[in-house]
C-alpha positions in Angstrom: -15.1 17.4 24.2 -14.7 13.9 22.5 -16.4 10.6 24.0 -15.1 7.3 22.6 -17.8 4.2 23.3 -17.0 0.8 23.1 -19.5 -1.8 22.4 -19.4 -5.9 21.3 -17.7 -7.5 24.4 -19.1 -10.6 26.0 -18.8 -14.3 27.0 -17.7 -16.3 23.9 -16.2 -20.4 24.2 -13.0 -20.6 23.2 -12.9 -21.1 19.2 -15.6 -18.6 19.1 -16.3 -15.0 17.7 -16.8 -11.8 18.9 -16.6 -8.0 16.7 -16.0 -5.3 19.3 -16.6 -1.2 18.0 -15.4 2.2 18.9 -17.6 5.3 18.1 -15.8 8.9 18.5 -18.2 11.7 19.1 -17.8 15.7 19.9 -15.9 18.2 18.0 -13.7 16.1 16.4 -11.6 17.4 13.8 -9.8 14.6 12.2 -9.2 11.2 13.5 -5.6 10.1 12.9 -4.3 6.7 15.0 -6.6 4.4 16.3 -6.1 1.0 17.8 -7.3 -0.9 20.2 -5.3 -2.2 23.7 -6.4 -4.3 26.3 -5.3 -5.5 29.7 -5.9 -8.8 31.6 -6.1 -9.0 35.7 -2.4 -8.8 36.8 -0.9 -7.5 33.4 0.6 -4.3 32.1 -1.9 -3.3 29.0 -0.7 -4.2 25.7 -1.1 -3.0 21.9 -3.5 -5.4 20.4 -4.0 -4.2 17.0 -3.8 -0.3 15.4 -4.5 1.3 12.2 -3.4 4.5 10.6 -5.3 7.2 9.0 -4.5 5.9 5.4 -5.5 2.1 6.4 -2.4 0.6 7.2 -2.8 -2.3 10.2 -0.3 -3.6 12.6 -1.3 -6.3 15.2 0.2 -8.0 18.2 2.2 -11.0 17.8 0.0 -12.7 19.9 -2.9 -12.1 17.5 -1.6 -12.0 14.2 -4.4 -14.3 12.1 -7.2 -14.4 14.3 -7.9 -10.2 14.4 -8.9 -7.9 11.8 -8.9 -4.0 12.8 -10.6 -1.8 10.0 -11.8 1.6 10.3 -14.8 3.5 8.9 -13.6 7.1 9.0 -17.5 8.7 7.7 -18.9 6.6 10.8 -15.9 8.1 13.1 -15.4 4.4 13.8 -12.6 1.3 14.8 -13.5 -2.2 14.7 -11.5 -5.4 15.8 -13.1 -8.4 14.6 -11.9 -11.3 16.5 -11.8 -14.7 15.7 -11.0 -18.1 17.2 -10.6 -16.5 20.5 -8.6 -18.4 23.2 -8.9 -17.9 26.9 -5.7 -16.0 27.1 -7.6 -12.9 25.0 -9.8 -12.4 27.8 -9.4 -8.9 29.1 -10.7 -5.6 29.1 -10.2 -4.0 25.9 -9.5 -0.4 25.1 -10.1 1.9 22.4 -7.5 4.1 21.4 -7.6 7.2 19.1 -5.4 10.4 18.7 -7.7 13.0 17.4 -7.7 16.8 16.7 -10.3 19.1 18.1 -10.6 23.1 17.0 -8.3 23.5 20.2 -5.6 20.8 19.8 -4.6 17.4 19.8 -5.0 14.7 22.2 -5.4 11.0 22.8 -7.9 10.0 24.0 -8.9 6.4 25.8 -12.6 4.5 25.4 -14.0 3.2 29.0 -13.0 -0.6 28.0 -15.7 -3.4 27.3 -15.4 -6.7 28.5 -14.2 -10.2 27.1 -14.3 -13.9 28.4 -13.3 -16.4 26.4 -14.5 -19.5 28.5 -16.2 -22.6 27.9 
């Protein structure tokens, strides 16, 4: 069994800040892709940003200078750290990891945390 929880949404002005984190737990194995997605009311969900397990980033057009994804593979961990938000980033994001268990290998999807980007 592997739970993935998000934390670090919220309100933020537009210009503003905001550092959202994934947490894997369980009988994880190794941790290979993970990335972060999110969707906005009335849109299909999109990639935001991912990393692979040796570091390597790849972002959205859409946020391409404002986001930073890293990873902390000791903590079992995925970070976006997002800067000068804009109102069209508000959505729910989503964590997403591809992770081996003693049994197999399966993606798995985070419950989604919250962002407004509104002044």
């Amino acid at each position: 069994q592997v739970q993935l929880v998000e934390s670090g949404g919220g309100l933020v002005q537009p210009g503003g800040s905001l550092r959202l984190s994934c947490v894997a737990s369980g009988s994880i194995g190794s941790i290979y892709y993970m990335g972060w997605y999110r969707q906005a009311p009335g849109k299909q969900r999109e990639m935001v940003a991912s990393i692979s397990s040796s570091g390597i980033p790849n972002y959205g057009d859409s946020v391409k200078g404002r986001f930073t994804i890293s990873r902390e593979n000791a903590k079992n961990t995925v970070n976006l750290q997002m800067n000068n938000l804009k109102p069209e980033d508000t959505a729910v994001y989503y964590c997403k990891t591809t992770i081996s268990t003693p049994l197999n290998i399966n993606i798995y999807w985070g419950q989604g945390t919250q962002v407004t980007v509104s002044s």
